[in-house]
TORLUM-884403 format. One record per residue (C-alpha): x, y negated, z; chain; residue in three letters. Coordinates in Angstrom, 1 decimal. Each point is the difference from the previous one (the first is absolute). Last residue first. Layout:
<sites>
SITE       X       Y       Z  mol  type
SITE       X       Y       Z    A   Ala
...
</sites>
This chain:
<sites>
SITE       X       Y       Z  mol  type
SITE   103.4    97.9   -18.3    A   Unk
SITE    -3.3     1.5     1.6    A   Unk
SITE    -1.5     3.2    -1.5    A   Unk
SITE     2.5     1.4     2.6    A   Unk
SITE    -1.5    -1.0     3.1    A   Unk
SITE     0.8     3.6     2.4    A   Unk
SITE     3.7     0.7    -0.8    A   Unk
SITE     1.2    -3.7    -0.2    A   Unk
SITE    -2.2    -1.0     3.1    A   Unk
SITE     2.0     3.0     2.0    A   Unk
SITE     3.6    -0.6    -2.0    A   Unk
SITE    -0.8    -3.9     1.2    A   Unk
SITE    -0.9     1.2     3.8    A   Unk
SITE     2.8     2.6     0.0    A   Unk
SITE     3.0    -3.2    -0.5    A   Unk
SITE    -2.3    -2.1     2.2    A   Unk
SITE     0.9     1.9     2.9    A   Unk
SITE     4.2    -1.0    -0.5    A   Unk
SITE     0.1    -2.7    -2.7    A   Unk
SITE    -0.9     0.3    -3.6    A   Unk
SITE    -2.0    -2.8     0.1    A   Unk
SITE    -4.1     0.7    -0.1    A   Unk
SITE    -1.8    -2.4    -2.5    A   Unk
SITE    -3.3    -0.8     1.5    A   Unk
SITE    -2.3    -2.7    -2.2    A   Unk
SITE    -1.2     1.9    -3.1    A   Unk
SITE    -2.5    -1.1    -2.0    A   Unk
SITE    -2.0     1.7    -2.4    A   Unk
SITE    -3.4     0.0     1.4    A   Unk
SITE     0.3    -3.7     0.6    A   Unk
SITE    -2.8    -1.9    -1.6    A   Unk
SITE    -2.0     3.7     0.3    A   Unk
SITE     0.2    -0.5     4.0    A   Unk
SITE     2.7     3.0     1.5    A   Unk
SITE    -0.6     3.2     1.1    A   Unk
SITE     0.1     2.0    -3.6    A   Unk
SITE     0.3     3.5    -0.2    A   Unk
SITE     2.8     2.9     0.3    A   Unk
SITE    -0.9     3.0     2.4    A   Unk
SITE     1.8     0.8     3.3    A   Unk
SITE    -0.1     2.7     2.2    A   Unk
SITE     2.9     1.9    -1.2    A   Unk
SITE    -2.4     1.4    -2.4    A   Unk
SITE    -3.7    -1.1     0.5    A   Unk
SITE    -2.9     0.1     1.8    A   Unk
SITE     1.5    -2.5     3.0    A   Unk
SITE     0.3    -2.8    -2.9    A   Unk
SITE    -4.2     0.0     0.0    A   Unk
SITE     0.1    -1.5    -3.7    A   Unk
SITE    -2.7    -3.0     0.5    A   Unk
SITE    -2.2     0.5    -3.7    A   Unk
SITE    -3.0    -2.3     1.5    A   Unk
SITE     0.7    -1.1     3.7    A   Unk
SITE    -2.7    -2.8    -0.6    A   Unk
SITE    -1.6     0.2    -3.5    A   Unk
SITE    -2.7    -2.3     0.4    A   Unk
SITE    -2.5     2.9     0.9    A   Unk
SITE     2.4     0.7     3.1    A   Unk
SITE     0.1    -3.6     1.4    A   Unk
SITE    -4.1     0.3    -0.3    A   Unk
SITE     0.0     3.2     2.1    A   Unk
SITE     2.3    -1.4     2.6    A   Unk
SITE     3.8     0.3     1.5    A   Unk
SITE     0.9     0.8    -3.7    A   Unk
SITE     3.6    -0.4     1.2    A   Unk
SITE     2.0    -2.4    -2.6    A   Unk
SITE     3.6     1.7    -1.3    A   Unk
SITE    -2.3     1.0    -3.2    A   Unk
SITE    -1.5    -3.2    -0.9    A   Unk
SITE     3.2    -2.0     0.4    A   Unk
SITE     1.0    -2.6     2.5    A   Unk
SITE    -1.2    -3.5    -1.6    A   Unk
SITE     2.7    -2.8    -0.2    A   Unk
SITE    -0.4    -2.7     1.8    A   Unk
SITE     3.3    -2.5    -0.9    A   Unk
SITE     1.7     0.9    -3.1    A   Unk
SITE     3.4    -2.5     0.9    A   Unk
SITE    -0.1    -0.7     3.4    A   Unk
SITE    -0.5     3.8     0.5    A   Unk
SITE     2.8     0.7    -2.6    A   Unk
SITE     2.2    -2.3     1.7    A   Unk
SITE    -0.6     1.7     3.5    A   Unk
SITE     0.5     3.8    -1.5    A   Unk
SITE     3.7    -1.0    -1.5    A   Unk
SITE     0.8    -1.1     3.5    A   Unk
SITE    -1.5     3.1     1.5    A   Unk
SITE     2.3     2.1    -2.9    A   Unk
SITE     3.2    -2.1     0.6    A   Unk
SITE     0.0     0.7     3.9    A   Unk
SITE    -0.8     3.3     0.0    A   Unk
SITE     2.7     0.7    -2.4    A   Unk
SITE     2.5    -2.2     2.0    A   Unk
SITE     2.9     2.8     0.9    A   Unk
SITE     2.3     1.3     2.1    A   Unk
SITE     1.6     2.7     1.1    A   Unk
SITE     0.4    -0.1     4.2    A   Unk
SITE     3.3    -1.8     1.5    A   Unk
SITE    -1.3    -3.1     1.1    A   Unk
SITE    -3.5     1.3     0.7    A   Unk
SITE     1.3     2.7     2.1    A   Unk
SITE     2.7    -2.7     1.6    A   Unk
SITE    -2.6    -2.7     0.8    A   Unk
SITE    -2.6     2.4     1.6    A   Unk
SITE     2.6     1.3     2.6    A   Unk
SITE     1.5    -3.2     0.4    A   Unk
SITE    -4.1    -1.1     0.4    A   Unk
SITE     0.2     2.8     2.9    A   Unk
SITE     2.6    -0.7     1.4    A   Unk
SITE    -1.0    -3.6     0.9    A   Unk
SITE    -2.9     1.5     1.9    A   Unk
SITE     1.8     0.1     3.2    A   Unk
SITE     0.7    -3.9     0.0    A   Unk
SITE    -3.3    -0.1    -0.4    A   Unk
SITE    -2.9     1.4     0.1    A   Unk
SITE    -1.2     3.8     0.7    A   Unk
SITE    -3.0     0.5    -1.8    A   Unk
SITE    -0.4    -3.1    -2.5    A   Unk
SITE     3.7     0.8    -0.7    A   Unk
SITE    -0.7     3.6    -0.3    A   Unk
SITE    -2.8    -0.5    -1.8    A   Unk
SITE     1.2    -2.2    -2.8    A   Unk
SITE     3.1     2.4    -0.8    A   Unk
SITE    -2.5     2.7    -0.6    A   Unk
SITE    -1.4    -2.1    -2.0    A   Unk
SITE     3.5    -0.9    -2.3    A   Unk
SITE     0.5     4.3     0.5    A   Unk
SITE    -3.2     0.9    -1.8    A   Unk
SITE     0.6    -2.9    -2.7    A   Unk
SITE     3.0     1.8    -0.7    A   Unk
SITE    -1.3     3.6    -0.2    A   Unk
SITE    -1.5    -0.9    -3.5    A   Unk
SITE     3.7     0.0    -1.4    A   Unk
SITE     0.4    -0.8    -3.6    A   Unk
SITE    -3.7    -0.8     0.4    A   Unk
SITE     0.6    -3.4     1.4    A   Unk
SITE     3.8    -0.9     0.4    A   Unk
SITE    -0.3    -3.8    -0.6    A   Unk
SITE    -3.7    -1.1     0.8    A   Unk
SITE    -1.6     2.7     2.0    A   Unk
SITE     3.0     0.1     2.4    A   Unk
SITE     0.7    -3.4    -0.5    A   Unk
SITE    -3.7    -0.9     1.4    A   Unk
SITE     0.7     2.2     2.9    A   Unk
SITE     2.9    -1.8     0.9    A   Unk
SITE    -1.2    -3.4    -0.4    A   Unk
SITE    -2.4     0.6     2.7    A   Unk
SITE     2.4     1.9     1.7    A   Unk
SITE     2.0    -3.5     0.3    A   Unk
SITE    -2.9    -1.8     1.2    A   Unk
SITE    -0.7     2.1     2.4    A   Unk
SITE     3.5    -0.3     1.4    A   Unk
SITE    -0.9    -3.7     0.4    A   Unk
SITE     3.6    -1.6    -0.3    A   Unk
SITE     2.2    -1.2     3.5    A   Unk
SITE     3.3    -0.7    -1.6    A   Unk
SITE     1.4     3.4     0.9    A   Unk
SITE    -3.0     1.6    -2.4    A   Unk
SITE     0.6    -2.2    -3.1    A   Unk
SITE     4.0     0.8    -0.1    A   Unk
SITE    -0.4     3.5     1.3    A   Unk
SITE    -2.6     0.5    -3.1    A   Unk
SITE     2.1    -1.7    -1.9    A   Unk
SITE     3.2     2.1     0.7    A   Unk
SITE    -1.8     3.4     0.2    A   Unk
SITE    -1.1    -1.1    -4.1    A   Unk
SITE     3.5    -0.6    -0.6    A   Unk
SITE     1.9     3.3     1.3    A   Unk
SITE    -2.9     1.7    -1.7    A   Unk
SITE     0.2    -1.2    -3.2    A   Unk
SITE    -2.3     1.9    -2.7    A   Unk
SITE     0.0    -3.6    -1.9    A   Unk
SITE    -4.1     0.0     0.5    A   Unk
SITE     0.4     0.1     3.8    A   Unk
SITE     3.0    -2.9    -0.4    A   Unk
SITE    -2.7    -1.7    -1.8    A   Unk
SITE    -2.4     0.0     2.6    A   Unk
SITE     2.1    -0.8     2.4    A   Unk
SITE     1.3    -2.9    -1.5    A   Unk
SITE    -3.6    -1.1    -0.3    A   Unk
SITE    -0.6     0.1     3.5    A   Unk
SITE     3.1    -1.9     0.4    A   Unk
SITE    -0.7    -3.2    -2.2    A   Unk
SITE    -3.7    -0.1     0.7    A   Unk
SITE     0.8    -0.2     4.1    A   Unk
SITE     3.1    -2.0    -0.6    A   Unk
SITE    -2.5    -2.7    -1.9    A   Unk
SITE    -2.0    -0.7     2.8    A   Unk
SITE    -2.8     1.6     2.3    A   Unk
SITE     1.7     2.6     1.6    A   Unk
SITE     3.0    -2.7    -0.2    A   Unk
SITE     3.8     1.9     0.3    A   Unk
SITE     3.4    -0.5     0.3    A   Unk
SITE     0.8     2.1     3.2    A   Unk
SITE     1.1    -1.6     3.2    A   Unk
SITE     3.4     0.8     1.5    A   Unk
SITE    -0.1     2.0     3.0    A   Unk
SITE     2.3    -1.6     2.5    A   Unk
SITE     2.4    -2.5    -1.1    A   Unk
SITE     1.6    -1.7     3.1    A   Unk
SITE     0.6     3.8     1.3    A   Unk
SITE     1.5     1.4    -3.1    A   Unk
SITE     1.9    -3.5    -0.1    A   Unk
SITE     1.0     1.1     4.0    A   Unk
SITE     1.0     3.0    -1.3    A   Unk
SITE     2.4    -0.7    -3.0    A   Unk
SITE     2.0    -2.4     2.7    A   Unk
SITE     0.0    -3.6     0.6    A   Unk
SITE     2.8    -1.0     1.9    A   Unk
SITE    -0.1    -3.7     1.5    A   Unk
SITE     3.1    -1.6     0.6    A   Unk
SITE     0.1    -1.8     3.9    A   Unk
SITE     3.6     0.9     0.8    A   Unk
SITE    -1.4     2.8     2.7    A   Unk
SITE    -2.9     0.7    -2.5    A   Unk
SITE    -2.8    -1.6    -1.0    A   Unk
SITE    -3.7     1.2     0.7    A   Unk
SITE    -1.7     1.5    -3.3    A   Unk
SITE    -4.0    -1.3     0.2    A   Unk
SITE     0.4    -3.2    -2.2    A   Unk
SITE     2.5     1.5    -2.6    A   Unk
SITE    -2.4     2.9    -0.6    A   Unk
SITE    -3.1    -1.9     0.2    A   Unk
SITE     1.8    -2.8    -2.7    A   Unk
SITE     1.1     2.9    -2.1    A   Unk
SITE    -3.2     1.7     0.1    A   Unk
SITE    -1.4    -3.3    -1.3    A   Unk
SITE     2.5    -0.5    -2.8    A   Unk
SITE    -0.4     3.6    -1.5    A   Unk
SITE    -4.2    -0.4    -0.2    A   Unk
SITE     0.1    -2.9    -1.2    A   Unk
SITE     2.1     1.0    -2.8    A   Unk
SITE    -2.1     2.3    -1.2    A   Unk
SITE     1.8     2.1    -2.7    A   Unk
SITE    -0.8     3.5     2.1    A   Unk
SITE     1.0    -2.0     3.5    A   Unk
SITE     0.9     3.8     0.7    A   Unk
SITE     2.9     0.0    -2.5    A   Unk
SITE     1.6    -3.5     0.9    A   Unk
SITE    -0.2     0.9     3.9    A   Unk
SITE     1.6     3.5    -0.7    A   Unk
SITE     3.0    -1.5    -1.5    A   Unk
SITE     0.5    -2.9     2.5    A   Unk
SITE     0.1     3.1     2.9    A   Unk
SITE     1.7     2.1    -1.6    A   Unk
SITE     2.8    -2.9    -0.5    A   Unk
SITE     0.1    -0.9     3.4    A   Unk
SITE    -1.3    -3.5     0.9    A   Unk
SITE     2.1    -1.9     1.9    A   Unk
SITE    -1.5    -3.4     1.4    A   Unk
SITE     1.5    -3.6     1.4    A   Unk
SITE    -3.3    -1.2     1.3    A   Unk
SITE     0.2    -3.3    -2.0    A   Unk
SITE     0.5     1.5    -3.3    A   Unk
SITE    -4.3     1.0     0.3    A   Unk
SITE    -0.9    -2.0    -2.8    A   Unk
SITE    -1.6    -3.7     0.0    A   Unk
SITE     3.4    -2.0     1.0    A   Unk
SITE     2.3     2.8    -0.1    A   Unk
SITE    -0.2     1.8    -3.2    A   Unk
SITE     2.2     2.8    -0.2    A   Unk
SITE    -2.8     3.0     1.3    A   Unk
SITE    -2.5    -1.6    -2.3    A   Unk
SITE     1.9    -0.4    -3.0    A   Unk
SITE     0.9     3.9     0.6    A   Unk
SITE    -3.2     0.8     0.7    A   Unk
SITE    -0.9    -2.0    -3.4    A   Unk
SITE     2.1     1.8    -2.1    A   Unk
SITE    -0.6     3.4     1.3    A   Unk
SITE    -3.9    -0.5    -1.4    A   Unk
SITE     1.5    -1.3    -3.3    A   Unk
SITE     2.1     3.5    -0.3    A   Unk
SITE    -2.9     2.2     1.4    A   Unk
SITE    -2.5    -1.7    -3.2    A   Unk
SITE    -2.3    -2.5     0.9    A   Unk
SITE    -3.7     1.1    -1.1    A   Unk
SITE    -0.5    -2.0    -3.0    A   Unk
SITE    -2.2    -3.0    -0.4    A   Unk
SITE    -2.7    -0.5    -2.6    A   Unk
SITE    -1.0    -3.4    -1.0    A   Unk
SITE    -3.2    -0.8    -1.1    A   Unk
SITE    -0.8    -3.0    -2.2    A   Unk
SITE    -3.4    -1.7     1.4    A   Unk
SITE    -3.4    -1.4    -1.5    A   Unk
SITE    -1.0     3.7    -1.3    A   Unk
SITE     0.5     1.1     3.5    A   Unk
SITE    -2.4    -2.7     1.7    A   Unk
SITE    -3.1     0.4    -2.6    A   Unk
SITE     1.2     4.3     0.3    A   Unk
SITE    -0.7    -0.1     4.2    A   Unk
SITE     3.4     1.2     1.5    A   Unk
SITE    -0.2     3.2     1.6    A   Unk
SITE    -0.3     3.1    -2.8    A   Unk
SITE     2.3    -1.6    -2.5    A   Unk
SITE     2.3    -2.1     2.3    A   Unk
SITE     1.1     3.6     0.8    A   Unk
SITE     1.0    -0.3     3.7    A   Unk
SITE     2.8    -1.2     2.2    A   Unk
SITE    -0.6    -3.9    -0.3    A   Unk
SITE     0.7    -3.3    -0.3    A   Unk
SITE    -1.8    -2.9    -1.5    A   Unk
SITE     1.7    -3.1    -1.4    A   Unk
SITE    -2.4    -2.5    -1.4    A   Unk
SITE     0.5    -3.2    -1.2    A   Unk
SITE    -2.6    -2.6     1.2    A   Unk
SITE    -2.2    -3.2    -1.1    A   Unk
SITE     0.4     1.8    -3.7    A   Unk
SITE    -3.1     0.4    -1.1    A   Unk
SITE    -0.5     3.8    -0.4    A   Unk
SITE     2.0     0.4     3.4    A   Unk
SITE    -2.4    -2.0     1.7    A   Unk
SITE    -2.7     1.3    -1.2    A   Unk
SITE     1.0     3.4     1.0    A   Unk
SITE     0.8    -0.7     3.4    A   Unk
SITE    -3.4     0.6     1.4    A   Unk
SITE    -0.5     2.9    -2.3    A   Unk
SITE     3.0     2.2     2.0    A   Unk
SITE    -1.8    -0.5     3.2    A   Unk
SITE    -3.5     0.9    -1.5    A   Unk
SITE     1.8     3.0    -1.7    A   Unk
SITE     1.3     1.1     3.3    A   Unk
SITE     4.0    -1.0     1.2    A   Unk
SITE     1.8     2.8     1.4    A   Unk
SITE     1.3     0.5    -3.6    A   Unk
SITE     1.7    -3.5     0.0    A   Unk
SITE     2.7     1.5     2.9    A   Unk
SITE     1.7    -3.1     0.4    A   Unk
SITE    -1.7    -3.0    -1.9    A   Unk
SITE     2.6    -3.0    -0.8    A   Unk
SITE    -1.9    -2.8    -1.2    A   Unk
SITE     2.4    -2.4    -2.2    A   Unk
SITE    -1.0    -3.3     0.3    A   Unk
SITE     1.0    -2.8    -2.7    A   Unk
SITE     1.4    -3.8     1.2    A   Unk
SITE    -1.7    -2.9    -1.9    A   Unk
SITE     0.3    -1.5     3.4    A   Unk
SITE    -3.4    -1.9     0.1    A   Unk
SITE    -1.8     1.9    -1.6    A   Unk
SITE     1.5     3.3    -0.6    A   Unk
SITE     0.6     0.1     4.0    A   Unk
SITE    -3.8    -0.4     0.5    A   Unk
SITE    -1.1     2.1    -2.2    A   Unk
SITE     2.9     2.9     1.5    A   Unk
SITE    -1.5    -0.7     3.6    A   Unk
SITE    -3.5     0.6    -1.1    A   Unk
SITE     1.4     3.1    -1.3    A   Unk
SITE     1.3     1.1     2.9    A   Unk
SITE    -3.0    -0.1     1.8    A   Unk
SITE    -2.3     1.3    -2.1    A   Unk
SITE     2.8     3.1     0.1    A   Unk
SITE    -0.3    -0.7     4.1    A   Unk
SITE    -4.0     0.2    -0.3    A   Unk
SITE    -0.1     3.0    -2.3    A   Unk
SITE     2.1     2.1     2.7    A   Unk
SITE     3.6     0.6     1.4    A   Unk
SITE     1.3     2.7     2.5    A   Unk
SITE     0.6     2.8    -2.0    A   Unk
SITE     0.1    -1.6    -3.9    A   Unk
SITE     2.6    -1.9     1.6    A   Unk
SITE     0.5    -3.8    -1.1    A   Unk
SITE     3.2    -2.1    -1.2    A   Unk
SITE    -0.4    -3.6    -1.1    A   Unk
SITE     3.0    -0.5    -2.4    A   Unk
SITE     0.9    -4.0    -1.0    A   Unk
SITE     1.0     0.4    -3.8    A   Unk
SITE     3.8    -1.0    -0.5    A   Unk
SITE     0.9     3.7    -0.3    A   Unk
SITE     3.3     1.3     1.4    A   Unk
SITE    -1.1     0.4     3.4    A   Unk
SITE    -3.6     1.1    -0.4    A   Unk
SITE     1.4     2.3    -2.4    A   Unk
SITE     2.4     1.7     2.0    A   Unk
SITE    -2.8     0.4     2.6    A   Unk
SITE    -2.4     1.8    -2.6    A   Unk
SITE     3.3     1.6    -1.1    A   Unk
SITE     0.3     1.3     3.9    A   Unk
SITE    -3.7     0.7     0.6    A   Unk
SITE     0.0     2.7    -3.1    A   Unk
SITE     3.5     1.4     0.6    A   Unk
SITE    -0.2     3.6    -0.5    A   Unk
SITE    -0.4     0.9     4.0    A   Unk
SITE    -3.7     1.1    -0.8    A   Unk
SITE    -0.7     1.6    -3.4    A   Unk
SITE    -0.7    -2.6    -3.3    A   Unk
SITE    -2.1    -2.1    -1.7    A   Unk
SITE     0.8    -4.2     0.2    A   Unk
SITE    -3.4    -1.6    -1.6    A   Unk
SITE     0.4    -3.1    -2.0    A   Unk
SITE    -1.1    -3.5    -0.3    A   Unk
SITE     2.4    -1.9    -2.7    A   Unk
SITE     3.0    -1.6     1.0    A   Unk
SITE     2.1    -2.6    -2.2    A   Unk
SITE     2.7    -1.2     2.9    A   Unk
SITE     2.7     0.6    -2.1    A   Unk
SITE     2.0     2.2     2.1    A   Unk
SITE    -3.1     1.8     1.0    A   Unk
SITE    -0.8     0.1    -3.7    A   Unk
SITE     3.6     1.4    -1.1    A   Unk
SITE    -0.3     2.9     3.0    A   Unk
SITE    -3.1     1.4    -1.7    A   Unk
SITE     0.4    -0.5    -3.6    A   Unk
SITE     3.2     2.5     1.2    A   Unk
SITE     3.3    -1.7    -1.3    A   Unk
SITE     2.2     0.8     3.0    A   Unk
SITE    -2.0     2.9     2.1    A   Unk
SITE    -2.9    -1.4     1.5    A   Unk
SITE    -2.8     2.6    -1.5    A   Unk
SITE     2.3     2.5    -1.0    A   Unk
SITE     2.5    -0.6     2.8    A   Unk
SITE    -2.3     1.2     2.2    A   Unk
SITE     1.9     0.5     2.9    A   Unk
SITE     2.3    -2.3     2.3    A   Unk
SITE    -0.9    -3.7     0.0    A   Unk
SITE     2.9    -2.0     1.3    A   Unk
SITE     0.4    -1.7    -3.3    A   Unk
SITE    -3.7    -0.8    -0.3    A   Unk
SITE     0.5    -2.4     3.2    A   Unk
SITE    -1.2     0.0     3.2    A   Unk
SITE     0.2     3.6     1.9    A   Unk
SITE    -2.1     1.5     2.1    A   Unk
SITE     2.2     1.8     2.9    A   Unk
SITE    -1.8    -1.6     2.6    A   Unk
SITE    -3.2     1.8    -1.2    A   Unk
SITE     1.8     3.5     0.1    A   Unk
SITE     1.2    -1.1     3.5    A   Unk
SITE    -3.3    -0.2     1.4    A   Unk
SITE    -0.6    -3.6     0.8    A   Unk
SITE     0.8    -1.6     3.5    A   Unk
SITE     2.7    -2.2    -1.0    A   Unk
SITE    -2.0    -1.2    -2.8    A   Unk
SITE    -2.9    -0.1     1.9    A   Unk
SITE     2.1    -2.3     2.6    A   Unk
SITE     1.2    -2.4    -2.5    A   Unk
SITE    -3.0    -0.6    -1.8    A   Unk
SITE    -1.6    -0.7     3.5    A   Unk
SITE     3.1    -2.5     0.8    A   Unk
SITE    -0.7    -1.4    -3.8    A   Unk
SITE    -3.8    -1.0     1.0    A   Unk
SITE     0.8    -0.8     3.2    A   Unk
SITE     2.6    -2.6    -1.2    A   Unk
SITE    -2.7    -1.7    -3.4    A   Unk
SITE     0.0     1.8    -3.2    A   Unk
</sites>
């Protein structure tokens, strides 16, 4: 590294956002995840011991992804070439690789490629370094905030350990304020701050485990409070309220979040939770969610897991629909709240649900089989002389209006697919059934 070289390295250190700054060096300033480079962890022992296999670092922003990535760049005698999945394409990956040939040539030196956000990287990105990977010419570290699973192409994933970090907990977050508020070299020590306890509490809480988060609204709190008369700077609960904002939800409409939380509704509608469902439906609404798609799922629920215990609930999951397709949103919020509590808190039951399951494998399983002679309409002469609509019990002509006979195809005359629950409506359905089939077990 020649002068202007280390002056520039100087001056974007300088410049850097305090939460990069703050990166430390060594394993032993590491805070977080002690289960993967806790003392003993394969994890930490093959950093130490410079034995590194390609891997792929999962976890929610702040959790330390970059910063082990960096740790290991330090610790590791590998040279590390680091690329961002935003910014970086198949030339700079060719690239880089070239680079890591060369270097295991004639320096016998190994490269560790260090890919920042690996799932913005298509599957033509991702099979440009899978060669590469396969062979050896590079190691592999790939970070990111979504399921490996549904981003990272399988030839790649199956070549790779993953790693899953932890959200930091409130304690670890406080740590590293702290270490940033004493530290006067990278940290902010140098501007001789005070930060009031409500204030230091309600930065950990809002950073929501993202430590990030906590260390940049530090930095824009510390940067934008003017000293006082002895030149100490006072930050207060309201200018960290200020620095903060609104903190951004969790949350990938296309992701993993998006499966995760839809699906947490869904079973918090099943658990007859109400507090729970409004949570997720808040949760996946304040985070920018299609409503439609929510109603969507809705509806099917109310088919699905209540069903004929309460007919009226699929009325009330469309009615739900309209109104938001009607009057939009925010104001047609209420109305899935509306929708989520009555379903929430309505008897439930999967009758429905079993019995059109139950009717699929039997169709797979029989295939075409012929409607019955008499439930056919002798629409012509001919259909007529062939027996069409021979021996059809009219049920209008009898008691009650209804007559027993057999609707079904002979190869399944006897079976029986809807078992009504003894749940709210279905409780006079099955007495209703019981009362009018009884030459049926």
């Amino acid at each position: 590294m020649d002068l202007f070289e280390h002056q520039r390295q100087r001056l974007m250190n300088r410049e850097a956002p305090l939460a990069a700054r703050m990166r430390p060096s060594t394993l032993a300033d590491f805070v977080g995840q002690e289960h993967l480079v806790g003392e003993g962890r394969v994890l930490r022992k093959s950093i130490e011991a410079d034995q590194l296999s390609s891997m792929i670092l999962w976890g929610p922003p702040g959790s330390g992804k970059t910063t082990l990535a960096n740790v290991i760049a330090t610790i590791t005698k590998s040279h590390f070439s680091p690329v961002s999945a935003v910014s970086s394409g198949v030339a700079d990956l060719r690239r880089v690789v070239e680079e890591a040939k060369n270097r295991r040539g004639m320096q016998q030196q190994r490269t560790v490629l260090f890919i920042d956000e690996i799932h913005r990287f298509n599957k033509a990105q991702q099979d440009a370094i899978l060669p590469y990977v396969e062979d050896g010419t590079i190691t592999l570290i790939g970070a990111t905030t979504e399921n490996p699973s549904f981003e990272v192409i399988a030839p790649l994933l199956s070549r790779c350990r993953v790693f899953t970090l932890k959200a930091l907990t409130g304690e670890q977050v406080g740590v590293l304020v702290k270490r940033a508020l004493e530290d006067s070299e990278t940290g902010l020590a140098r501007l001789d701050l005070e930060v009031d306890q409500d204030a230091l509490k309600h930065l950990v809480a809002m950073a929501n485990g993202d430590a990030r988060v906590a260390l940049n609204a530090l930095e824009l709190a510390a940067m934008t409070t003017k000293p006082g008369a002895e030149g100490k700077r006072t930050i207060s609960l309201a200018t960290i309220e200020d620095a903060l904002q609104h903190r951004a939800l969790l949350y990938d409409r296309a992701g993993e979040e998006h499966y995760n939380q839809i699906s947490a509704l869904h079973k918090s509608l099943r658990g007859s939770d109400p507090d729970a469902a409004l949570y997720w439906l808040g949760r996946m609404l304040e985070a920018g969610e299609d409503p439609l798609y929510i109603v969507r799922r809705l509806i099917r629920f109310a088919s699905e897991d209540v069903g004929m215990a309460d007919p009226q609930a699929l009325t009330v999951a469309v009615a739900a629909q309209q109104a938001v397709h009607f009057v939009g949103m925010p104001e047609g919020n209420l109305a899935l709240a509306e929708a989520v509590v009555y379903l929430a808190t309505a008897p439930k039951s999967n009758s429905l649900y079993r019995a059109y399951s139950e009717v699929q494998g039997d169709i797979r399983k029989t295939g075409h089989q012929p409607v019955p002679l008499h439930l056919r309409n002798p629409e012509t002469t001919l259909m007529k002389d062939v027996g069409y609509g021979k021996g059809y019990k009219y049920a209008h002509d009898y008691e009650g209006h209804f007559v027993e006979q057999q609707n079904m195809p002979d190869a399944l005359k006897d079976r029986q697919y809807y078992h009504p629950a003894d749940q709210g409506y279905e409780k006079d359905i099955k007495a209703r059934i019981k009362e009018w089939w009884k030459g049926k077990k």
